[in-house]
Each structure stands twice: as structure tokens, then as C-alpha cells.
N, C-alpha and C positions, 0 to 999 in steps of 0.2 A: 677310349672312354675312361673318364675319373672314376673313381672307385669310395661308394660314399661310406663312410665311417659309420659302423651302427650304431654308436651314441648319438651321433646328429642325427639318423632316422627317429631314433628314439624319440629325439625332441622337436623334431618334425611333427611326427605324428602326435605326440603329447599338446602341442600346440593346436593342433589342428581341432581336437577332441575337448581340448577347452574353449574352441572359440565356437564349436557346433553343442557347446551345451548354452552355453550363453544367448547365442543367437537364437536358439528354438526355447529359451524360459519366456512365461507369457508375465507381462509388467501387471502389478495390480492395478485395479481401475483405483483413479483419482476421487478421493470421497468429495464431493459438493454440498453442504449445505446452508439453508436460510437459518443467517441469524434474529434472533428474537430478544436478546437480550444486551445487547449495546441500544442505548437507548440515543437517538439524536435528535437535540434540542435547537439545535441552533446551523445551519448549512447554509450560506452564501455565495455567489462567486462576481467577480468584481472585471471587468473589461479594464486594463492599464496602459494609455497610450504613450507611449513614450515622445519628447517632445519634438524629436526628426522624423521628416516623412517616412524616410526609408528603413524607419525600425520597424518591425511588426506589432502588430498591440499581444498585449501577455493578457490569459485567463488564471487569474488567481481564484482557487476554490481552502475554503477554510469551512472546516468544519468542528462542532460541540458536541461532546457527547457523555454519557456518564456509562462506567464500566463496571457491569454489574456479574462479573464471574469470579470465583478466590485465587483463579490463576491469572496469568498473564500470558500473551497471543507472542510467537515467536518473528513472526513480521506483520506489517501491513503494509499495502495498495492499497490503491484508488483508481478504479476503474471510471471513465467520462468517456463513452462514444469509442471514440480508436484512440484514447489515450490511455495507457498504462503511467504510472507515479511512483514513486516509493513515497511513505507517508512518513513525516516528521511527528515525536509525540512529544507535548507540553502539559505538565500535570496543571489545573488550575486551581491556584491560590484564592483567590478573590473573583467574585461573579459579583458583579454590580450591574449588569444589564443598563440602564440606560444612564446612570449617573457615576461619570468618572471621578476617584478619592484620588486617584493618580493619574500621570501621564498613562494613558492607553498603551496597555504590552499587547493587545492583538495587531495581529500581521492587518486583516480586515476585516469588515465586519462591522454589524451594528450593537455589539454588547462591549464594554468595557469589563475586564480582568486585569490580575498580574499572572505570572503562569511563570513555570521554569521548566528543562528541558528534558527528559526523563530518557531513558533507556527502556525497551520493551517487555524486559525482564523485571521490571520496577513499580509495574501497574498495580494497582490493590483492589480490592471491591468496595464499589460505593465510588472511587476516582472519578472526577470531573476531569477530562482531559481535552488539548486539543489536539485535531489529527491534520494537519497542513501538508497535502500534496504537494513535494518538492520539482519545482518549475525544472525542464529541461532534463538531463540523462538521459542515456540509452540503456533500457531496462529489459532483462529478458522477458518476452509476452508470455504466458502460456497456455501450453496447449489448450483446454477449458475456458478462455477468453471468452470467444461467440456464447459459451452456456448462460455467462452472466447476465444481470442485468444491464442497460445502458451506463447508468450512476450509480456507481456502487462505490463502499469502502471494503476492501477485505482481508482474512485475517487467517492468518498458520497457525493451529495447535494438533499437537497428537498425530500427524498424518492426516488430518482433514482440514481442509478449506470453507470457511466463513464467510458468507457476504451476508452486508445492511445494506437494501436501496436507498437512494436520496432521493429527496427532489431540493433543489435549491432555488434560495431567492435570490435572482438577479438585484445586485447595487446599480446606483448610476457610475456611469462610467469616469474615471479618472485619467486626467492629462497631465503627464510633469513634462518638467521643466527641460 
């Protein structure tokens, strides 16, 4: 029989004793709450068929909202049913609701804006912004999903988690080419 080296028991056992504190520390519970202060004006979602049979049709959801905190949210989702999203943010410039000055910069939608592309850390209070759940990815779900609502948008600050319910207005559906 080998003969073990008591520096390597050493770190045997040192090992061992780090991995039995770790595993017995209890994880904080996940904070969840209702938000009340993203206000959403405007929520849509648009059916897009593509014009081969054998594509699937895409659900596009665009949503408007004004951002009424002095901080700024470290990410957002979009929760829809069993869909998790990562949310794209566009500050908006011009709100013209039903009369376009411009070619229309919204993705869809029934309100004409211009809007540019913002970084999450770039939000101000008072922002009109918009939040466009980005089609497709493999996003990790978490754990806390089931607690949420169906339709939500939601949002990271401080260690705590943010959700706004929706409900959205179904568009008529679109067929390209």
C-alpha cells in the first residue's frame, strides 16, 4: 500500500470542508414584486406569416411604456405563457400616435414614433421608452417563472425582481412575401 503524503491529506480534507460549507449554506429567497410604477400605454402583439407554407408564423409583442423611477432596471424580460424573451429598449423621441411626420420607426404597432436604441443603464425618469421582446434565443428561464403572471414584462434592480402585467391588443394578422 501507497503511502499518502500529509500535505495532500491536508488538502483532501481542506477540500472536503469547503465543499460541506457550501453545500449546507441556505441560498436567499428570491425577492418578487408588483410593479406599480412603469406605466404601459400602449401593448400589442401582431401574428406574421411568413409567405412559405412550411415557415411557422412569428408572434411579435411590442410594447409602450413610460419609466417613472430616477434609476435604471439592470435587465428586462418578457414573460407570454411558456415564453421567456430578453427585452430590447428604445428611448422614444416623437409620439405621434395616429399621424405619421415620418416614415414609422416602430417594429408594430398602431402608434407612429421615431425612437433610438438605448442601453439599460441609460433610462432617465419621465422616459417614454420601448420594450420589444426579441424573437427566438435560448434564454435561461427562472426558477420563479410559474410565480409570475401569464403577460408580464420584468425587470432586475437591487436584488429584487419587478413584474408589470399586460394584456395586449391583438393586430390583424400579416402575410409577407
Amino acid at each position: 500500500m501507497k503511502k499518502i503524503k500529509p500535505y495532500l491529506l491536508l488538502v483532501i480534507l481542506l477540500s472536503f470542508l469547503l465543499e460541506m460549507t457550501t453545500a449546507c449554506a441556505v441560498t436567499p429567497k428570491t425577492l418578487i414584486k408588483k410593479d406599480k410604477q412603469l406605466l404601459i400605454f400602449e401593448a400589442t402583439t401582431q401574428t406574421i406569416f411568413q409567405g412559405r407554407k412550411e415557415s411557422n408564423p412569428m408572434q411579435e409583442f411590442l410594447i409602450l411604456a413610460k419609466w417613472q423611477y430616477p434609476y435604471s432596471a439592470d435587465e428586462f424580460y418578457f414573460k407570454y405563457n411558456a415564453i421567456w424573451r430578453v427585452v430590447r429598449i428604445r428611448k422614444i423621441n416623437q409620439y405621434n400616435n395616429k399621424f405619421p411626420t415620418q416614415p414609422n420607426d416602430a417594429v408594430i404597432g398602431s402608434s407612429y414614433y421615431n425612437a433610438h436604441q438605448l442601453l439599460t443603464d441609460s433610462i432617465a425618469k419621465n422616459d417614454s421608452i420601448e420594450l420589444y421582446p426579441m424573437p427566438n434565443g435560448r434564454y435561461k428561464i427562472p426558477h420563479f417563472f410559474n410565480k409570475l403572471p401569464k403577460q408580464c414584462i420584468v425587470y432586475y434592480h437591487n436584488f429584487v425582481w419587478y413584474y408589470t402585467p399586460i394584456q395586449f391588443k391583438q393586430l390583424s394578422s400579416v402575410i409577407t412575401p
